[in-house]
N, C-alpha and C positions, 0 to 999 in steps of 0.2 A: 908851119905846115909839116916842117919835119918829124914834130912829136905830135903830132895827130895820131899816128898807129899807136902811139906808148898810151896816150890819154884815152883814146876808147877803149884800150884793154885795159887800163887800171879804172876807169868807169864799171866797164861790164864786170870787175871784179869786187869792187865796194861794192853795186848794186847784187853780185851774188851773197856776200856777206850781209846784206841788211836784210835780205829774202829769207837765211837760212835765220837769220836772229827774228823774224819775224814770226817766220814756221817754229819756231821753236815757243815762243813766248804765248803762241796762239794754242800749244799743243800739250796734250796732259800728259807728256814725256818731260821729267825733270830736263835741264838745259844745259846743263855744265858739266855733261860727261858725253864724250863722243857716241852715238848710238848707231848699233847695227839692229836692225829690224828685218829678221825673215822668220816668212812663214811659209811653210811648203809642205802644200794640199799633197800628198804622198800617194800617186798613182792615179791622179788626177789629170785629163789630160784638154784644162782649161780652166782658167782661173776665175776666184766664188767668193763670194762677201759671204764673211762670216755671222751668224745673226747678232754678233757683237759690233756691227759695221767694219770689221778689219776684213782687208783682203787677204785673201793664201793664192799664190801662186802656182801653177800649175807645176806637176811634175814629169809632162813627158811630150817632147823632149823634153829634160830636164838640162838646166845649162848648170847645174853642182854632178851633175856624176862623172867622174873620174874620167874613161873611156867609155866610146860608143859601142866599142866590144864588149865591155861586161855588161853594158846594158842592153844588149840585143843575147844575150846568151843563158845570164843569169837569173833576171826578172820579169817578173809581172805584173803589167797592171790590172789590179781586180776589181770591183765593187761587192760589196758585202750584197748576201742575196735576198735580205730584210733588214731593215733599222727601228729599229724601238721608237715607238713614239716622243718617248722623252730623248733622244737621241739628237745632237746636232748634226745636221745634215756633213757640216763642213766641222772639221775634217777629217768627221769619221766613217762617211758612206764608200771613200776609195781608201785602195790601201796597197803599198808593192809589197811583192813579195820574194823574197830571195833563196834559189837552192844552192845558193857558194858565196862565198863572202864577199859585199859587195860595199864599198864605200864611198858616201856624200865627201865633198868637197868645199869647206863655204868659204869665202874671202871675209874676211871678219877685219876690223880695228883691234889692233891688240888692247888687251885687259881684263877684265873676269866678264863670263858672260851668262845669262838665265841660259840652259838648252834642255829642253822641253817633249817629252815622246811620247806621243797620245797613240792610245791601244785602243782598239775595237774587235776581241778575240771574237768573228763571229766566221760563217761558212765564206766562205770565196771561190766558187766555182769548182772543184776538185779537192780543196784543201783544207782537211779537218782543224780548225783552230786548238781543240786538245793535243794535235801530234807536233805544234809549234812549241822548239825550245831553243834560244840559241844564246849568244854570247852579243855586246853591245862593250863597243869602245869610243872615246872621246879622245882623241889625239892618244895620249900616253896613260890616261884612264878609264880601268872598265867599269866600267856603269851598270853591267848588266850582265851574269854570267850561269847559265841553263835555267834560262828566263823562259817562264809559263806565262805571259800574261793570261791566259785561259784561269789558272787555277789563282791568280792574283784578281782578278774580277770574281769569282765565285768569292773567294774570302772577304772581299769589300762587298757584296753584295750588290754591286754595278755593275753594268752589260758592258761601261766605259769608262776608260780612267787615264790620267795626266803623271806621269811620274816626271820632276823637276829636278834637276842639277844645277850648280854651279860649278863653271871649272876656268881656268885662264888661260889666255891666247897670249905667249911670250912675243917679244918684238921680232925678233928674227923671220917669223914662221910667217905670219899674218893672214894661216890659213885655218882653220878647223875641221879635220876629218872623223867622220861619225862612221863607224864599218859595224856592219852587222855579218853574224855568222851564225849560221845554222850549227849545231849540233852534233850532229852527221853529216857527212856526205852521202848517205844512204838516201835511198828514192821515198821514204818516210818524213824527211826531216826537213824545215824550212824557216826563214824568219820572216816575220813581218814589219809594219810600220806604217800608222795612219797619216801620221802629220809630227815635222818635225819646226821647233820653234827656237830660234836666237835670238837673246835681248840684252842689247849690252847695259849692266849696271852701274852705279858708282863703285871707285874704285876700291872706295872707303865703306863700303852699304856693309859689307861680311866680313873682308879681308882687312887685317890690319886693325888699327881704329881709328872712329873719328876723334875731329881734335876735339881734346880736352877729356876724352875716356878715355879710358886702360886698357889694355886685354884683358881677354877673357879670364878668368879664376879659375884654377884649375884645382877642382873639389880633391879636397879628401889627401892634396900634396900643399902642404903649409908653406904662405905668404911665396905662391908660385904660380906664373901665369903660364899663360898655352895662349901662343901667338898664331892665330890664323894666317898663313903665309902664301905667296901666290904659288907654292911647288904643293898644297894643299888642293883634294876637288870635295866637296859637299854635295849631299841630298838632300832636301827639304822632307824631311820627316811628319811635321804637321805644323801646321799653320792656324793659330787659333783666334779668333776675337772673342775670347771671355766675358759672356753676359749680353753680347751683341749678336745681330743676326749676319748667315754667311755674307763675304762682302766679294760681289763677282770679280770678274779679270780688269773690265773696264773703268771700275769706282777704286781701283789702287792709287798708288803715287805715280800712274805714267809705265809702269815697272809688269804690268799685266798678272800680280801676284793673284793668289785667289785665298781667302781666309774663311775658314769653314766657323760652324759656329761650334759650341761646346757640343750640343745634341746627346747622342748615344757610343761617337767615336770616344770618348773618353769618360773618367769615371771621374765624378764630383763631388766631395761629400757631402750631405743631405747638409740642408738651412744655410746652404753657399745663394742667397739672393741676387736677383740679378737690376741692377740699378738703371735705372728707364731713362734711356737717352735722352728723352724729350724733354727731364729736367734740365739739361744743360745748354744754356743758350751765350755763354760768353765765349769768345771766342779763343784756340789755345797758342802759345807764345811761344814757340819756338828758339826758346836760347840756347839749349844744352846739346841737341840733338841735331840733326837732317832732318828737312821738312816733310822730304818725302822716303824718311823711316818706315813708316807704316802710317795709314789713312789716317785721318782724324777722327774716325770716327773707332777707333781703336779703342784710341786714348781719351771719348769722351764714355763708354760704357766699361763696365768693370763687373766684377763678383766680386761681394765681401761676405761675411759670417754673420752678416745683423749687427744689433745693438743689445745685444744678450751676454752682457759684459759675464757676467757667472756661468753661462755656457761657452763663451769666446776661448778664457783660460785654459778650460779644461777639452780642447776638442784642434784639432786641428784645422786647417783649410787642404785639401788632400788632391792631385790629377792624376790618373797613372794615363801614361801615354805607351804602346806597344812599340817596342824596336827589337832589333834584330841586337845579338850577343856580338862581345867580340869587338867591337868600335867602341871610338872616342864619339862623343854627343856633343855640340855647340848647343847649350840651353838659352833663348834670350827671353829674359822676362820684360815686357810691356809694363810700366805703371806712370798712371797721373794721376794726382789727389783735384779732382771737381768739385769735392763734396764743398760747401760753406762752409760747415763747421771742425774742416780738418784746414787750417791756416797755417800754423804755428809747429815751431820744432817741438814734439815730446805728446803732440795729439795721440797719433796713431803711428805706433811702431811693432815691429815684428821678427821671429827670424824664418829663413830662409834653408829648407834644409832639399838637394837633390839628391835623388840615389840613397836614401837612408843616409845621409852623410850630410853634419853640417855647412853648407854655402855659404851664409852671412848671420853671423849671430843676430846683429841688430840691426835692419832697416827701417830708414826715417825717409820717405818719399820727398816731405814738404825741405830736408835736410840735402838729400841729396838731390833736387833739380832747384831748390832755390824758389820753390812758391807753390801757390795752387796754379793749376790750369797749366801749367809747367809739366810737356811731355817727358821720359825719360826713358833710359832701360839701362838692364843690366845684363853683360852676356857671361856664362859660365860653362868648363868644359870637364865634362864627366865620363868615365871610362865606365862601359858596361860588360861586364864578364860575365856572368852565370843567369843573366836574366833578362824573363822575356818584356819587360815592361821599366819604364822608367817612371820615377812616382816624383816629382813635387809636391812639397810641405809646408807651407807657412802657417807660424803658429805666433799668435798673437803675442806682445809683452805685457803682460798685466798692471806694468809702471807707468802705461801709457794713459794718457788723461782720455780714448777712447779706444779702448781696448778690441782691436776689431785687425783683419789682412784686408789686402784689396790684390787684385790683378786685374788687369786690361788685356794683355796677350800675351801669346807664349809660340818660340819657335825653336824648334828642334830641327836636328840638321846632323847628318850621319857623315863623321869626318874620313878623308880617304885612309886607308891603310896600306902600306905602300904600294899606293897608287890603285886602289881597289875600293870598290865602294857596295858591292856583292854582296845580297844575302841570300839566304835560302829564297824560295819556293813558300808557300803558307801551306805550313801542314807537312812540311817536308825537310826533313834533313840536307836533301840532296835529290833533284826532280831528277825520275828515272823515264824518261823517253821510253816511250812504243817501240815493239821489234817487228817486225817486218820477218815475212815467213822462212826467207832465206838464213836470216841470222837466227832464227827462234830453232832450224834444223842443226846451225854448227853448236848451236847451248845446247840440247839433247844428244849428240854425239857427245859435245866434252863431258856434259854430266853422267853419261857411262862411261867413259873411262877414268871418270875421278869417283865414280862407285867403286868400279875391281879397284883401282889403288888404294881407295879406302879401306876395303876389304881386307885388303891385303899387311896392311898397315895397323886394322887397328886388334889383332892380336900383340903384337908386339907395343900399341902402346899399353894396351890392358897392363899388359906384365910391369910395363916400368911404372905406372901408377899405379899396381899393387903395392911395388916396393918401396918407391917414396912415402906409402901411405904406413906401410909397416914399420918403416925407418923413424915415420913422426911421429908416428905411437909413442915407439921405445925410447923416446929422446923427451916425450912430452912437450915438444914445444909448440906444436902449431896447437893445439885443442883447447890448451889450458894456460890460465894466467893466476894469477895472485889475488883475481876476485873469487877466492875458493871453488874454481871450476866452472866460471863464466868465461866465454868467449873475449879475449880481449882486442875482438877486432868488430866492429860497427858491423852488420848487411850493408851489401850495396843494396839493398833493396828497402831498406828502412825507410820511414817515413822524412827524415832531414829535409829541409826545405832547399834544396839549391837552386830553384827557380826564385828565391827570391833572399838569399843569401849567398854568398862569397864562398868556396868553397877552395880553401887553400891544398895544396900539395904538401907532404913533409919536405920536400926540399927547398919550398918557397919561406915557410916556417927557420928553415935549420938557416936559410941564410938571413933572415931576418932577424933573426937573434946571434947570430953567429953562433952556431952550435949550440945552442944553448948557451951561452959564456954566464959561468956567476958572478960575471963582473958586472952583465948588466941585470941583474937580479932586483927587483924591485921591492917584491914581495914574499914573505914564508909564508907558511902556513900547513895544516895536515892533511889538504888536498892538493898539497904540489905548490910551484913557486910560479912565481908571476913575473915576465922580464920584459924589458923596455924593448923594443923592438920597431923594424924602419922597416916598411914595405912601398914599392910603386913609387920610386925614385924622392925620397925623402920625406914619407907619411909617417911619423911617430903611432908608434900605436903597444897599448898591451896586450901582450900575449899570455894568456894563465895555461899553464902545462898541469894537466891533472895525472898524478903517480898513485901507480898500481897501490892497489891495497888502500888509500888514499878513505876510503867509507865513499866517493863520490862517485855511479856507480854510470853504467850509459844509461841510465832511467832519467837521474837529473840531467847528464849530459844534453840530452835530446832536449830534455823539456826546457832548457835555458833558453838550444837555438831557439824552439818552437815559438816562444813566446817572446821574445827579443826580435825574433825576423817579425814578426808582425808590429812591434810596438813602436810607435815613434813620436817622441813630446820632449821637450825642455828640462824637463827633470827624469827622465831616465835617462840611463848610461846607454851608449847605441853599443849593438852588436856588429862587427864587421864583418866577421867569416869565421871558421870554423875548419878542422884538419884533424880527419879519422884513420890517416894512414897508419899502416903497420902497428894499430894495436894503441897506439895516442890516441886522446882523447885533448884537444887542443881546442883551446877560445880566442877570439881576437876582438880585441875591444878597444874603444876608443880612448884616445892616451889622457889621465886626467892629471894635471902638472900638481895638486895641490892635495894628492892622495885623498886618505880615509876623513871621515869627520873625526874619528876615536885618534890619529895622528898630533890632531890638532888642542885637544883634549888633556893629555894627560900621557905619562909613558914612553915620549918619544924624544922629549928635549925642545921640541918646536917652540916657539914665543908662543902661547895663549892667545887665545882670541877678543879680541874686543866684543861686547856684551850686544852690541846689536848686529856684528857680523855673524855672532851665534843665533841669534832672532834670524836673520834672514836666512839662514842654511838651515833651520829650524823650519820656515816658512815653505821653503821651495821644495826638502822631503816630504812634509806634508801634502805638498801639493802631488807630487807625482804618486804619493801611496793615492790618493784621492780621484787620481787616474787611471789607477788601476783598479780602483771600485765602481768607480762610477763613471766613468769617461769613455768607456769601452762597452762593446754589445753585449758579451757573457762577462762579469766580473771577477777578478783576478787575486784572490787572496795569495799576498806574498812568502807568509810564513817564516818567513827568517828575517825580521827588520830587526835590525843592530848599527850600531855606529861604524865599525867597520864594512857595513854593506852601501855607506852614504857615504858617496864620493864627492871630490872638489874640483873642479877645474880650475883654467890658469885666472877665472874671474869670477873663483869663489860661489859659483852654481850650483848647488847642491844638486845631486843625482843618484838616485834610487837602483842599486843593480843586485848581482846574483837571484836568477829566477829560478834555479837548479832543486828549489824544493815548492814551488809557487804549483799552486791547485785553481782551474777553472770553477769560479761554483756559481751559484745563481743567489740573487739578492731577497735578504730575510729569511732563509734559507741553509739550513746546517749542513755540512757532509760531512758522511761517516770516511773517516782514516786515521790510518795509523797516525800517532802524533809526533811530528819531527819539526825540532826548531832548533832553539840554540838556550842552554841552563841561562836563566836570569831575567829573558827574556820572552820565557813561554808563558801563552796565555793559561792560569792555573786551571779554570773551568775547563779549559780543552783538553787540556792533561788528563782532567779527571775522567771527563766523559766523549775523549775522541769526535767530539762532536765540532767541526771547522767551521768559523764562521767570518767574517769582515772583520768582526770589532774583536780577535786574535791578534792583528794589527795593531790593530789600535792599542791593546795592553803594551805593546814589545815599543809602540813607539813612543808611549807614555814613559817606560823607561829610558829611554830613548833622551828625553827632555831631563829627567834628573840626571842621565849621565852629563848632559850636557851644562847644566847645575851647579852641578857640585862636582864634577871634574874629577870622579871615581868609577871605580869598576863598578857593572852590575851585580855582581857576586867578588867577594873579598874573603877568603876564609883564614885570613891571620887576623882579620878582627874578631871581636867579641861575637856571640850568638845572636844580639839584636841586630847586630850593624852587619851584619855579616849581605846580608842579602837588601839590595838598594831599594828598593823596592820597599819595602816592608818598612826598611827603617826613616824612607824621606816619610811615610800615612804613619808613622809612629811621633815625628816629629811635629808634625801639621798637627796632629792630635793633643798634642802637650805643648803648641805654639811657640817652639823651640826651633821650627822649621827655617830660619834666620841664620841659626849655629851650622848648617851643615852647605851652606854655598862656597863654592868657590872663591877664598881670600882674594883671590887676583879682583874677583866682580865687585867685593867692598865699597861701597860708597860710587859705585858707576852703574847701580842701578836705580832706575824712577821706581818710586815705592807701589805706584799706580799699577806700572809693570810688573812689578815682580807678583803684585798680589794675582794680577790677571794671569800670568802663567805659570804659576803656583796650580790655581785653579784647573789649569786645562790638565797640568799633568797628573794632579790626583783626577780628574774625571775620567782619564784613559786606564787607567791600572783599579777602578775600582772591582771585586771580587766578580761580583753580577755582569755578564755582560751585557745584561736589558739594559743598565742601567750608565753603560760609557756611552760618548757621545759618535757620532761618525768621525771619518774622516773629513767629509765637509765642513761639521762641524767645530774640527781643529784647527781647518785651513781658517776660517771665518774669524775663531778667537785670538789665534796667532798672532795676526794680519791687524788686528785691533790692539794687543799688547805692544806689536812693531810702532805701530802708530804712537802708543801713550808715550811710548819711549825715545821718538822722534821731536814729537812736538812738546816735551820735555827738556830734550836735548836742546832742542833750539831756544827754548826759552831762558837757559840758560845760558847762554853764547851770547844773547843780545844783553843780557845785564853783566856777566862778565868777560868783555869784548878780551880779554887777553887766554880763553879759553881753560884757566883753569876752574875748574868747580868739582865739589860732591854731591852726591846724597844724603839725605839724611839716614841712621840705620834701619833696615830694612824690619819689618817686622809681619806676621800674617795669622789674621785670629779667624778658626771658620765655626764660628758661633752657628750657624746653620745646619752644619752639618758633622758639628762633634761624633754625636751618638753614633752615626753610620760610619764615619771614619775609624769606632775604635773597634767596628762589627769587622770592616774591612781589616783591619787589620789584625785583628783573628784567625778570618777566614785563611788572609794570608798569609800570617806566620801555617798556618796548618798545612796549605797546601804545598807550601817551601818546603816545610818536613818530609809531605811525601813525594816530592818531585826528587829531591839528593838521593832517593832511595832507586830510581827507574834506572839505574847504568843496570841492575844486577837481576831484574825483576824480570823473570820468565815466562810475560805473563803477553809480552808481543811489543812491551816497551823499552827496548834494549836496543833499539836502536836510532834513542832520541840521542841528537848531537850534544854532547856535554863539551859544551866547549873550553868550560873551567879557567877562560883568562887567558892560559896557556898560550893559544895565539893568535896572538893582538893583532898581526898582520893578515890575520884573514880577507881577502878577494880585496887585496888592495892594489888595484890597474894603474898605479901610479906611483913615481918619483916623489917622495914628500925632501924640502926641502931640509938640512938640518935646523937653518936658525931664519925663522922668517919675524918681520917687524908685524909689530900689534895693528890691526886695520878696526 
């Protein structure tokens, strides 16, 4: 009898413990993380079931405010004086309101928590909701700072709206204080607040990561993560289910999240399909993930690009999502493979680009969660500087046995800055609050007496900006530069896109190169040198410095950014930012480890390339010229395609850059311009007749293929007059089917004869005189692609009958009985136009200013480090 009191308190304490496992297991709040649940109806003075079935709390008395002194002094409790039909009654028909800072109180379990501020900017008895602007803090985080909900409901076009944080409650503390503040203290100014919500998360849901994933990727800073930490606060930015319909508060994981759908908030590229939930009926398996990540039904709907393998390639998967400048971004991408027929590693693969900046070269969904029906995600953290909007990219791999992206969801999440999480107002740099007639009289006194001072002042500055101005005359420095009396300093007022480009400072530039040093010089050339350079704590990147006099003038300047901030594919070179200070003319580009194609080539020492790693960098130039013809809404003649303008990355990706002389034109379609390219590789007809067209390209890239050939310059003037010009002499050879004699010794006996014949073919089809008569760019990608292949399934055939991998070819040989005749017209035509082209350096005639590039130099726009001695691949 003596432990009788100890046995009914450790009764009623298991039976407490099986109640709270009971309530838990019964409740569609995940189980295994301690949960705090408030909800508080704000100026409400009785508590309301929400039409979600949740209750909110009354707020008055309220047992979270501080003192009964600030609340008897400070607030009010109001009811809005109409509610919109579509309006929830709870919790947005009350609402307190504050003229002095007044701060909530909440007892919370330590650890991160949802806290949740529902706005309903409408009339309240006296109190204009436009003259509402105040400041909002979370313990040691502001949340919210000359906050209009007024004009943040006009911009969403909603009467009412939910803004969501995350931030953490440390052990010590175990309390959460939410203070709002008004603005002013002036009899104008006041804060409000409908309804305030805490929901405590997993610990692991944002912060940190779950097991068996990484941190987040930290774009654009190589093989570097960004550790979401609990001294970190988030805003939920948007919350998307991709291809699925919105998913309310109540159908979450327990978590009260709300998932809107794609709609009109964001922008999707056209033939993004949306896959119909209803096909999927098996149910998904949660190995890799938290079950309650995001709903199931997330991760059973998706967007993909179709089954239009020939438009997949060439076309991106595109979102931009609106954020504020200035913050780091938590991007988490949603995917699971449901479909049947993606099973298998190598289906459907993709990359992943945020922020114009590659993410993940290559994703394999079925690879990385380990099957179909298998949810997963991937989170990545992206710094946004100079722009209003954050775009996601995936662009399909075309190696893939279905060539196609997917996405299930996407959430964005605005990271604190220290301890800040503020942005503007919409539409505003900086909300300026209403004046009140008292203060609008001390602005009209000050403003007359800062008229006399003005007055008074501004003869004296007249005089000293006469003199300055007389001074820079006579010294000529500020007016003129070395572009014969062009300005050598940009407008600020120019067209440069910094909304949607990087827009560096010279001093962010001078330290990223360290002053320029020629030690890390990567590139020469006669529009300036190109140096390796580290920006944003460890990001390699090139930087090309264009020097005065250089012929490269601010017309191309502009037109590279212009057209580089827009373009984004797999085979062009990204553009990063850009820096016009003090008369520079400065590019920054993505860093590529395995420089120029013409590196690789011939001239520089490098090992030669193996015959099918030339086929595929062969393959993937074509492809991105072929994107910029036709892959894009106005099509994009490039005008300067050369081998030094085909770049390499560290995995051998051919990439298409310098757009410094590239023409918007319209397809089948000529435009009249001046003619500027590069000697050897100008189209001849264009030459003649200024007339621009696609298949310009297509000559320079046909050249292009024999440089890559025969492993020679385009023009050569220490050989003979026939050989002199590449061009001429590969349709000279083809014609006397000697075309055999002039390859590259290294390729001897390492090309399939099937091959060489097929891209023999392509490259006389691009260089023939007539341009009715070249083929597209499509149509090179297609041939290419089919030579790769001859030469693959050759290669292998020979591997299986000589298991110790030595073999040859037989000698190469190539007869085009078909088209002798026109071959030797072509090559007529060409020697003649070769004649008059060596003649336009001197000709007065408006053609003096085509780019003779003469060989000289080789290092032309080459944004990268080539290695001295690399092995044959």
């Amino acid at each position: 009898m003596k432990n009788l009191p100890v046995l009914i308190i450790t009764s009623f304490y298991f039976l407490f413990l099986l109640y709270n496992c009971i309530t838990a297991v019964n409740s569609d709040t995940p189980s295994n993380f301690p949960v705090d649940n408030i909800t508080l109806d704000c100026g409400s003075l009785s508590d309301h079931d929400a039409d979600d079935g949740r209750k909110w709390i009354k707020d008055e008395p309220s047992k979270f405010v501080q003192t009964q002194v600030q609340r008897a002094n400070t607030t009010y409790c109001s009811t809005a004086k109409s509610l919109t039909n579509w309006a929830p009654k709870v919790p947005y028909f009350t609402a307190r309101i504050f003229r002095s800072p007044f701060t909530y109180s909440f007892p919370v379990t330590p650890g991160p928590k949802f806290v949740r501020l529902y706005f309903y900017p409408a009339q309240y008895q006296d109190f204009d909701a436009s003259k509402a602007y105040f400041h909002v803090t979370a313990g040691s985080f502001t949340l919210l700072k000359n906050f209009s909900a007024n004009l943040v409901a006009k911009s969403l076009n909603q009467d009412f709206f939910m803004r969501e944080f995350c931030v953490n409650v440390v052990q010590p503390n175990k309390r959460l204080d939410i203070t709002f503040v008004p603005q002013s203290s002036a009899d104008y100014s006041y804060a409000f607040v409908n309804g305030i919500e805490i929901f405590s998360m997993p610990a692991d849901l944002y912060y940190g990561a779950q097991e068996g994933m990484t941190p987040p990727s930290f774009v654009g800073h190589s093989s570097q993560f960004f550790d979401i930490t609990e001294e970190l606060a988030l805003e939920t930015i948007w919350r998307v289910n991709m291809g699925g319909r919105s998913i309310p508060a109540n159908d979450d994981t327990g978590m009260y999240r709300k998932w809107s759908d794609q709609g009109n908030s964001i922008l999707v590229t056209d033939n993004h399909l949306p896959f119909n939930p209803s096909h999927v009926t098996k149910p998904l398996e949660y190995s890799k993930i938290r079950k309650d990540t995001a709903p199931a039904e997330v991760y059973q709907t998706a967007l993909s690009m179709g089954n239009s393998t020939a438009y997949n390639i060439r076309h991106n998967f595109t979102c931009l999502f609106p954020v504020d400048r200035g913050f780091n971004y938590l991007v988490r991408l949603h995917f699971c493979e449901f479909e049947d027929l993606i099973t298998k590693v190598g289906d459907r693969r993709f990359s992943i680009y945020i922020g114009n900046q590659m993410a993940r070269e290559y994703v394999d969904i079925i690879e990385f969660s380990g099957g179909n029906g298998i949810p997963i995600f991937q989170d990545y953290v992206i710094y946004i500087d100079n722009k209003d909007s954050l775009s996601i990219d995936l662009h399909p791999n075309e190696n893939s046995r279905y060539p196609d992206t997917i996405l299930n969801g996407v959430e964005v999440f605005k990271i604190s800055k220290s301890g800040n999480l503020a942005g503007p107002n919409p539409g505003q740099q900086q909300a300026t609050p209403f004046l009140n007639a008292a203060e609008k009289s001390t602005k009209k006194k000050k403003k007359t007496t800062l008229f006399i001072a003005l007055g008074t002042g501004t003869g004296l500055l007249v005089i000293i900006v006469s003199w300055v101005v007389l001074w820079a005359v006579r010294k000529k420095k500020f007016f003129y530069d070395s572009y014969k009396g062009k300005s050598n300093r940009l407008s600020k007022a120019s067209s440069l896109p910094e909304d949607i480009c990087r827009r560096f400072s010279l001093s962010e530039i001078e330290t990223a190169t360290n002053d320029f040093d020629d030690e890390l010089v990567i590139g020469r050339g006669g529009f300036g040198n190109v140096f390796r350079g580290v920006i944003d704590i460890g990001s390699t990147v090139a930087v090309k410095r264009c020097k005065r006099g250089s012929g490269q003038g601010a017309r191309e300047f502009v037109t590279e950014i212009e057209m580089l901030s827009q373009l984004r594919y797999l085979h062009l070179v990204s553009l990063i930012g850009y820096c016009d200070d003090d008369g520079e003319m400065i590019l920054v580009y993505e860093y590529m480890a395995n420089g120029t194609l013409r590196d690789h080539i011939y001239g520089s020492g490098n090992d030669p390339l193996s015959w099918t790693r030339r086929l595929e960098i062969c393959v993937g130039a074509a492809r991105g010229l072929d994107y910029l013809h036709e892959g894009v809404r106005n099509p994009i003649i490039h005008r300067d395609v050369k081998t030094t303008n085909i770049l390499l990355d560290d995995n051998w990706v051919a990439k298409v850059s310098d757009f410094g002389l590239s023409r918007i034109g319209v397809s089948d379609t000529a435009v009249n311009t001046l003619v500027k390219g590069t000697f050897g590789y100008l189209d001849p007809e264009y030459a003649r007749s200024q007339q621009l067209t696609d298949k310009s390209d297509v000559y320079s890239f046909g050249v292009v293929l024999f440089e890559v050939l025969c492993a020679r310059k385009p023009v050569d003037g220490k050989l003979e007059d026939d050989q002199r010009n590449l061009a001429y002499w590969a349709l000279k050879c083809i014609s006397e089917g000697t075309v055999q004699n002039i390859v590259d010794p290294f390729l001897m006996g390492k090309i399939a004869p099937e091959c060489f014949k097929k891209f023999v073919e392509v490259a006389q089809s691009c260089v023939r005189e007539q341009r009715i008569r070249r083929p597209t760019m499509r149509d090179v990608v297609g041939n290419l692609e089919f030579a790769l292949t001859l030469q693959e399934h050759a290669d292998e055939a020979n591997r299986e009958t000589n298991p110790g991998g030595v073999y040859s070819y037989p000698e190469l040989s190539f007869h085009d009985s078909n088209d002798r005749n026109v071959s030797r017209y072509e090559i007529s035509g060409l020697q003649s136009s070769t004649n008059d082209l060596s003649s336009l350096g001197s000709n007065e005639t408006g053609l003096s200013f085509l780019s003779v590039e003469r060989e000289s130099n080789t290092a032309n726009n080459m944004f990268s480090e080539s290695a001295t001695s690399r092995s044959t691949q």
